[in-house]
RODO-2510 file (C-alpha; in nm, 4 decimals, decimal comma):
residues 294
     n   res          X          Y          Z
     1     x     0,0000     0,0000     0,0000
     2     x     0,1254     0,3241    -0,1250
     3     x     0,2529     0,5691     0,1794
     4     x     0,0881     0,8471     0,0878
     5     x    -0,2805     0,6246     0,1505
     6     x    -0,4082     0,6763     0,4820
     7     x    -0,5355     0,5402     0,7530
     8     x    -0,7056     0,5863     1,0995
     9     x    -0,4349     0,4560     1,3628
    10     x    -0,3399     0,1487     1,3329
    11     x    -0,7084    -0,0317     1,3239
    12     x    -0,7590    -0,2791     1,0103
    13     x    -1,0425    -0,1051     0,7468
    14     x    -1,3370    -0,3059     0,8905
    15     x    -1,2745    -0,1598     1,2193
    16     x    -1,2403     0,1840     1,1335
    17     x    -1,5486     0,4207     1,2672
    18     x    -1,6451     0,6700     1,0168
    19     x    -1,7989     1,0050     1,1625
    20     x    -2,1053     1,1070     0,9149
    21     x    -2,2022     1,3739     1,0789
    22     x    -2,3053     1,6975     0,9049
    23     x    -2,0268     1,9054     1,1161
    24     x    -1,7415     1,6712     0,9707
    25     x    -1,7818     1,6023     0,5950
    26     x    -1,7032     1,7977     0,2675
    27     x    -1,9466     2,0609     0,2174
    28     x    -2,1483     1,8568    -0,0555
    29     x    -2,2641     1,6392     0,2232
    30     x    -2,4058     1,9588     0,4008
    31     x    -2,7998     1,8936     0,2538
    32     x    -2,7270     1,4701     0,2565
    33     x    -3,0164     1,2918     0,4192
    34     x    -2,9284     1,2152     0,7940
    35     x    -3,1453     0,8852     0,8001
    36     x    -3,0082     0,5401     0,9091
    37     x    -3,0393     0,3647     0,5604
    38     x    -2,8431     0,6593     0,3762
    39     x    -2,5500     0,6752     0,6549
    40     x    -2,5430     0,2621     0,5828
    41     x    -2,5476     0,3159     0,2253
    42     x    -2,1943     0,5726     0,2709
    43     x    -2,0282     0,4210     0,4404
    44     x    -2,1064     0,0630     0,2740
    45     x    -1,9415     0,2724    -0,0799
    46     x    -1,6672     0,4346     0,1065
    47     x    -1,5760     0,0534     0,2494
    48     x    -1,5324    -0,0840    -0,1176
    49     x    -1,4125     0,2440    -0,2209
    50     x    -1,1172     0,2388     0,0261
    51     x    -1,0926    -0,1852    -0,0337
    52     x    -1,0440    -0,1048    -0,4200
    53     x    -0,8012     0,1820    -0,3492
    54     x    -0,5623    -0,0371    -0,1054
    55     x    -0,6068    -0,3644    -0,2870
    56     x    -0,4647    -0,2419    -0,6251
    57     x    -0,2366    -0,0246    -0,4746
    58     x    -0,4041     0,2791    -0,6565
    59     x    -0,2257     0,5692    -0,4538
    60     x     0,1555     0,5918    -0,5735
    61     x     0,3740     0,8245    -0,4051
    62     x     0,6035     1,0662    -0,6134
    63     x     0,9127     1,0343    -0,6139
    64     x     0,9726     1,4162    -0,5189
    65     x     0,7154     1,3768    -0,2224
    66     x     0,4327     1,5887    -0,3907
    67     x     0,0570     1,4692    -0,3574
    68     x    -0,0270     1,2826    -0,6883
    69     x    -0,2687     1,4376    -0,8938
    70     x    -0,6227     1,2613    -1,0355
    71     x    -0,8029     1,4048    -1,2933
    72     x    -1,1498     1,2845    -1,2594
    73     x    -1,3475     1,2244    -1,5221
    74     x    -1,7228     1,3700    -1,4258
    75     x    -1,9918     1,3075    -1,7034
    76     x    -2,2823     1,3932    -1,5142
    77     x    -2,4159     1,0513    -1,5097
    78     x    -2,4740     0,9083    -1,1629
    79     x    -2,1674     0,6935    -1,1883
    80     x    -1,8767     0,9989    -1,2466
    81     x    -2,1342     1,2000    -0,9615
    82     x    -2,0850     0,8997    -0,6905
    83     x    -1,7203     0,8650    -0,7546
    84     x    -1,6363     1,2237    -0,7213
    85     x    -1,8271     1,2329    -0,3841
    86     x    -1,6804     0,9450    -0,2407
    87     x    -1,3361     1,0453    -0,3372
    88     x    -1,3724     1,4281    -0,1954
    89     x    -1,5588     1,2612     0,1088
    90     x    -1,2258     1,0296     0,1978
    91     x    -0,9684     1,3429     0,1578
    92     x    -1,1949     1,5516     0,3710
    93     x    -1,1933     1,2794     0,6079
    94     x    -0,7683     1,2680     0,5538
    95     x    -0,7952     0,9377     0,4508
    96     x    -0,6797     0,9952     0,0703
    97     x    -0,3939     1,2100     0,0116
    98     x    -0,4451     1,3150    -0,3542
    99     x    -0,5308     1,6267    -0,5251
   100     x    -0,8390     1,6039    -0,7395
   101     x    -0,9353     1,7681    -1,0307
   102     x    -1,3030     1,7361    -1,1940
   103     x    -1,2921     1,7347    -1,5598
   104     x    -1,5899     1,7112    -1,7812
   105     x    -1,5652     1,6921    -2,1449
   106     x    -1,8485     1,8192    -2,3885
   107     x    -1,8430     1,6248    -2,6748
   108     x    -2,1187     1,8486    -2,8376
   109     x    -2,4081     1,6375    -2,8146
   110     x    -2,7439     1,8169    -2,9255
   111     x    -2,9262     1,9234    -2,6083
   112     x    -2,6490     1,9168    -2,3486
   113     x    -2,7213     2,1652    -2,0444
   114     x    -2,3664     2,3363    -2,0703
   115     x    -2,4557     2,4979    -1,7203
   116     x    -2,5493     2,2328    -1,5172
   117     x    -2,2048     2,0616    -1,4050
   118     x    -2,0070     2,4494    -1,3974
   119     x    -2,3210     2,5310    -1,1587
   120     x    -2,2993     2,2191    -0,9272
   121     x    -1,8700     2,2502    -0,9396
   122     x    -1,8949     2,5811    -0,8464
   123     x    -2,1761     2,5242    -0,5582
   124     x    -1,9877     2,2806    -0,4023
   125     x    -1,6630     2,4265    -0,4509
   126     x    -1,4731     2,1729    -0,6428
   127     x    -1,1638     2,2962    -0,8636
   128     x    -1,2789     2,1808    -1,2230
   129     x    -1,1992     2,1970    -1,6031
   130     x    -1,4539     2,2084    -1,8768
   131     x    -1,3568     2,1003    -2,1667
   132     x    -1,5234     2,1174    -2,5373
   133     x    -1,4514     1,9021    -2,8192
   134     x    -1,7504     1,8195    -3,1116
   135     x    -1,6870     1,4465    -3,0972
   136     x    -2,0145     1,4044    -3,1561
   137     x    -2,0066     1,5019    -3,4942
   138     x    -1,7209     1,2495    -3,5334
   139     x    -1,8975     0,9883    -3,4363
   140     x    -2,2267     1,0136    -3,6337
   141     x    -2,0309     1,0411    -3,9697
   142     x    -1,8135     0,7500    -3,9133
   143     x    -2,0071     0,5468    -3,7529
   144     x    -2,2588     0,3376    -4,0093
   145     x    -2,6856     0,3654    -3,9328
   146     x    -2,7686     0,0514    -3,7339
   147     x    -2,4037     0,0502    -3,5835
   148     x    -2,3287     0,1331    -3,2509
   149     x    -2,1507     0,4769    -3,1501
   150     x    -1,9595     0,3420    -2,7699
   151     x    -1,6380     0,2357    -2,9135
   152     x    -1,5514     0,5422    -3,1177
   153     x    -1,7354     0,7727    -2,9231
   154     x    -1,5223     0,6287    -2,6006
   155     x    -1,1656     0,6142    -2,7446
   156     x    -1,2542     0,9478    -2,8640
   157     x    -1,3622     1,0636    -2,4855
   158     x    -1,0709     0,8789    -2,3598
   159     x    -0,8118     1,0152    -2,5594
   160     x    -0,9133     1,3832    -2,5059
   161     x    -0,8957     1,3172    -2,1330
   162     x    -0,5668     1,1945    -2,1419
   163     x    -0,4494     1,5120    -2,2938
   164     x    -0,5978     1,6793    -2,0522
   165     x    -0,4853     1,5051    -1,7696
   166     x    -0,0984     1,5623    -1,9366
   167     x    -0,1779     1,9600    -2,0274
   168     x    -0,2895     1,8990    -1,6149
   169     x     0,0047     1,7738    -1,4629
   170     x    -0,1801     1,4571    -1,3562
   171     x    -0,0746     1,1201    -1,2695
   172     x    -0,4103     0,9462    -1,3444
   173     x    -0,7268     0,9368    -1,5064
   174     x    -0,9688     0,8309    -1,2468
   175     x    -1,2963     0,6654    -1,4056
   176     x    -1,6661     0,5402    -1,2540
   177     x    -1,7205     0,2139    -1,3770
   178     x    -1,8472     0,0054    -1,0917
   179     x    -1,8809    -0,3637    -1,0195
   180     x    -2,1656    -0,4583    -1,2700
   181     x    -1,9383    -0,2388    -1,5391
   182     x    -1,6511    -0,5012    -1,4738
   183     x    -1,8919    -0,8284    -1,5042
   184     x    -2,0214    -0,6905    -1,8126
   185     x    -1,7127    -0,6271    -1,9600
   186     x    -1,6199    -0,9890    -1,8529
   187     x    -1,8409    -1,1394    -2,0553
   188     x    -1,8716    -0,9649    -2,3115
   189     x    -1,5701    -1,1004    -2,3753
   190     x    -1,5783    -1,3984    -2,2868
   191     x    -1,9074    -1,4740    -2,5396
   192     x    -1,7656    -1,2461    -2,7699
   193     x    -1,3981    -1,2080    -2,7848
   194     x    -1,3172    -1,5267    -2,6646
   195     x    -1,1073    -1,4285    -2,3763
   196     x    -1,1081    -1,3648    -2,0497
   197     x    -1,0691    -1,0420    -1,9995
   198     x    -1,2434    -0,7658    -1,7912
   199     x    -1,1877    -0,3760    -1,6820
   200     x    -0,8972    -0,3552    -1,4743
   201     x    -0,9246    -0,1280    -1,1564
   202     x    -0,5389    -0,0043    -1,2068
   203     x    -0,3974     0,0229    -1,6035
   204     x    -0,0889     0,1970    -1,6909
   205     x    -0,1554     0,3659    -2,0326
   206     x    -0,0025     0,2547    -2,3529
   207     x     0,2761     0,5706    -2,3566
   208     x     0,3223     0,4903    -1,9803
   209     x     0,2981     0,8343    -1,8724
   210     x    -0,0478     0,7535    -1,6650
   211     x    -0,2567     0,5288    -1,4877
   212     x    -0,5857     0,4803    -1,5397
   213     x    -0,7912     0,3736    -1,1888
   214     x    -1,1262     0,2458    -1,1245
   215     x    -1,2158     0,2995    -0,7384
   216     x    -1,5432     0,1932    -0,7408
   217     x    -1,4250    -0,1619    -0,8818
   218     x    -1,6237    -0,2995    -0,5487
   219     x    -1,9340    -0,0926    -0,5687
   220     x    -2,2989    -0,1840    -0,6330
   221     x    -2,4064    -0,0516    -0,9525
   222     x    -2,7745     0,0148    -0,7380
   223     x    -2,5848     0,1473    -0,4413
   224     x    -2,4477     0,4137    -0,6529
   225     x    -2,7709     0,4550    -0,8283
   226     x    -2,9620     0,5042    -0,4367
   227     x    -2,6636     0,7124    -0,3592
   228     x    -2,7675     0,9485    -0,6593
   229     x    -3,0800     1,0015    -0,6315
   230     x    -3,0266     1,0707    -0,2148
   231     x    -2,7794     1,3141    -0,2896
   232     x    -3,0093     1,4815    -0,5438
   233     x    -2,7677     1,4941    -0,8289
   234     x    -2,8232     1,6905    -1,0983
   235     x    -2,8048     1,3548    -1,3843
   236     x    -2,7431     1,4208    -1,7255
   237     x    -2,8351     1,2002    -1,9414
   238     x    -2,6662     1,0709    -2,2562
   239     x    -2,8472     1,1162    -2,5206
   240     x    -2,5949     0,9469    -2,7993
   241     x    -2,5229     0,5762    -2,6624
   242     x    -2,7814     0,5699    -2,4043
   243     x    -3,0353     0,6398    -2,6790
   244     x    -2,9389     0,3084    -2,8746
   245     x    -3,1193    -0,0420    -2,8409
   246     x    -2,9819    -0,3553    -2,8824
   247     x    -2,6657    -0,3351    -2,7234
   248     x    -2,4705    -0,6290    -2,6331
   249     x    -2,3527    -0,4668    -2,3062
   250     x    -2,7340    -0,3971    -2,2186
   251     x    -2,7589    -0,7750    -2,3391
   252     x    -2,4999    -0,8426    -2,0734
   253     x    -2,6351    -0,6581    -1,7921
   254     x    -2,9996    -0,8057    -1,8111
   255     x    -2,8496    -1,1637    -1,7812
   256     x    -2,6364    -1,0603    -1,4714
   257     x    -2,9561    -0,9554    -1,3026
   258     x    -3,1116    -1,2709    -1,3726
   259     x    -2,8604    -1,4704    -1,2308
   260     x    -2,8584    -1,2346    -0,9576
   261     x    -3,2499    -1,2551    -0,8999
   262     x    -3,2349    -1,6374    -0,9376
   263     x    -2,9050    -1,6809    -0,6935
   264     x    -2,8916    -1,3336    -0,5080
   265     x    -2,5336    -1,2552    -0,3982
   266     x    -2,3673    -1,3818    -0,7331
   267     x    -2,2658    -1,0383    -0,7922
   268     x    -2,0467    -1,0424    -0,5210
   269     x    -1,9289    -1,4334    -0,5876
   270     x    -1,7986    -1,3460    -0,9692
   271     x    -1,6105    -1,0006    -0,8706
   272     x    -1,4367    -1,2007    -0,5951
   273     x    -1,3641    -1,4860    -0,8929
   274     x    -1,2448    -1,2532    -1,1328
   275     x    -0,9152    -1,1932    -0,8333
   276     x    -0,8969    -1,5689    -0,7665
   277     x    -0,7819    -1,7150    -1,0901
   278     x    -0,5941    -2,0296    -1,1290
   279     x    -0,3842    -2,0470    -1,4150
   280     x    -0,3177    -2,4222    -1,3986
   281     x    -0,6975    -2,5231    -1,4399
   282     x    -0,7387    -2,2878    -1,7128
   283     x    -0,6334    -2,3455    -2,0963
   284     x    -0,3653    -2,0596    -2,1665
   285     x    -0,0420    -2,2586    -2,2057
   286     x     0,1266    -1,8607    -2,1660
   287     x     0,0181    -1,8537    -1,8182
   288     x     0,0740    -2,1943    -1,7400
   289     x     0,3534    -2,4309    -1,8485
   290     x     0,1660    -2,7423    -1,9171
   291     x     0,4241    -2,9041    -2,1373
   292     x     0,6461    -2,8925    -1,8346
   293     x     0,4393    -3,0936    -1,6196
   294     x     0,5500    -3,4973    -1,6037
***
C-alpha cells in the first residue's frame, strides 16, 4: 500500500469508525439525508471504495514527495457524480492524500445543459476543467446507421482526457465504472472475444505516462444509483449511446440480473472470482507451463 494512503491509527479497514455527521464532511454532504439507511449506504461505498483503493495499490507516491494528482473524469451521469463524492468525502476525512481535479468533457451532443455541471462545481466548490470538443459530430459520420456509436465515441472521450490530464500535470485518469461495469465487460468477452478479460481497476496507459484507476471496482451498480438520487444529483443524461437499443452490453447486464435474482449474492461471488484465478486449471499454455508438467 502506497505511503501516501491513509489510515485511521493502526485499526484494520473493517474496524475503522467513520464520523457522518453533518459538522465533519465535505461541504457537498451539508444537505445529505441524515437517516439510518443513507448513513449505511456511505459508508457501505466508502468501504469498497477504500478496499479497491488499497487492494490495487491505486495511490503511488512521487518520487519528489508531492501529492499525486487525479483528474477525474465527471460526465454527469450518476456513476462519475458517486465517484467524485466518495473520493472528496475520503480526503476531507484525511484518509486519501491526492489532489483532485473534476474534468468534464463536452463532446457536443445536441441538447447538453452546458450549465449544469459548472453550476454544481462551483456550488460545491470543487476545482474543475470544462472542456469542449464536437466528438459528436465524429462519431455520427463515421459510424454506419444501425451501428453502434460506444467504441468510437469512447476512445474518442478517452483520448481527449488523457491530454488533458498531461496539459494537467496529472498522474491518473480516475474513471466510474463500478462492479456490474466489470462483469459486463467480462463477458462480453468472454461470449464475444473469446477471452477472459475484464476492466482492470489499475492500467498503466499505452505511452506509460499515466494510470488509469477504477475505485469503485467494489461498488454496487444500485448502491451508486440510491446514492444518486439521495444526494439529489443533478443527472445528465446521454443522449448518444444511451439512446441506442440492442446493445450487447445492455444484453450483458440483463443476464447478470437474472442470475442475480435467481441466486442473489452472485454479484459479489464473480467479482471475488475474477481476483482468484488459477492459471493451472485454465487453458492458456502462456500462463501456465503445461508441457512442463511430467
Amino acid at each position: 500500500m502506497g505511503s501516501l494512503f491513509l489510515w485511521k491509527s493502526d485499526m484494520s479497514q473493517s474496524a475503522v469508525k467513520l464520523d457522518v455527521s453533518a459538522d465533519n464532511c465535505h461541504p457537498m454532504f451539508r444537505n445529505a439525508p441524515s437517516g439510518l439507511e443513507f448513513n449505511k449506504l456511505r459508508k457501505r461505498l466508502i468501504r469498497h471504495t477504500r478496499e479497491a483503493l488499497e487492494t490495487y495499490s491505486m495511490v503511488v507516491p512521487k518520487p519528489t514527495g508531492s501529492r499525486p494528482k487525479w483528474l477525474i473524469g465527471l460526465s454527469g451521469g450518476k456513476d462519475s457524480y458517486g465517484l467524485m463524492a466518495l473520493l472528496l468525502d475520503l480526503k476531507w476525512r484525511g484518509l486519501l492524500d491526492v489532489d483532485l481535479l473534476a474534468c468534464n468533457l463536452d463532446q457536443g451532443q445536441p441538447n447538453f445543459p452546458k450549465h449544469i455541471l459548472p453550476d454544481w462545481l462551483e456550488l460545491n466548490g470543487i476545482e474543475h476543467r470544462i472542456e469542449y470538443r464536437d466528438t459528436y459530430s465524429i462519431v455520427k459520420e463515421k459510424v454506419p446507421e444501425g451501428a453502434t456509436y460506444c467504441a468510437l465515441c469512447s476512445r474518442l472521450r478517452r483520448g481527449n482526457l488523457y491530454r488533458i490530464a498531461r496539459e494537467e500535470g496529472c498522474d491518473a485518469l480516475v474513471l466510474g465504472h463500478h462492479r456490474e461495469d466489470i462483469l459486463e465487460t467480462f463477458f462480453m468477452n468472454l461470449f464475444h472475444g473469446g477471452k477472459l478479460a475484464a476492466m482492470p481497476p489499475k492500467l498503466l496507459n499505452d505511452e506509460k505516462d499515466l494510470l488509469v484507476l477504477r475505485p469503485l471496482s467494489f461498488c454496487a451498480e444500485d448502491d451508486l444509483a440510491k446514492f444518486a438520487a439521495a444526494m439529489n444529483f443533478p443527472i445528465i443524461p446521454c443522449d448518444l449511446c444511451g439512446s441506442q437499443d440492442g446493445l450487447q452490453r445492455n444484453v450483458m447486464k440483463n443476464m447478470i440480473a437474472e442470475i442475480e435474482q435467481r441466486m442473489p449474492g452472485r454479484k459479489d461471488t464473480m467479482i471475488r472470482a475474477l481476483g482468484n484465478a488459477n492459471p493451472s486449471h485454465l487453458l492458456d499454455t502462456e500462463l501456465f507451463d503445461f508441457g512442463g508438467l511430467n
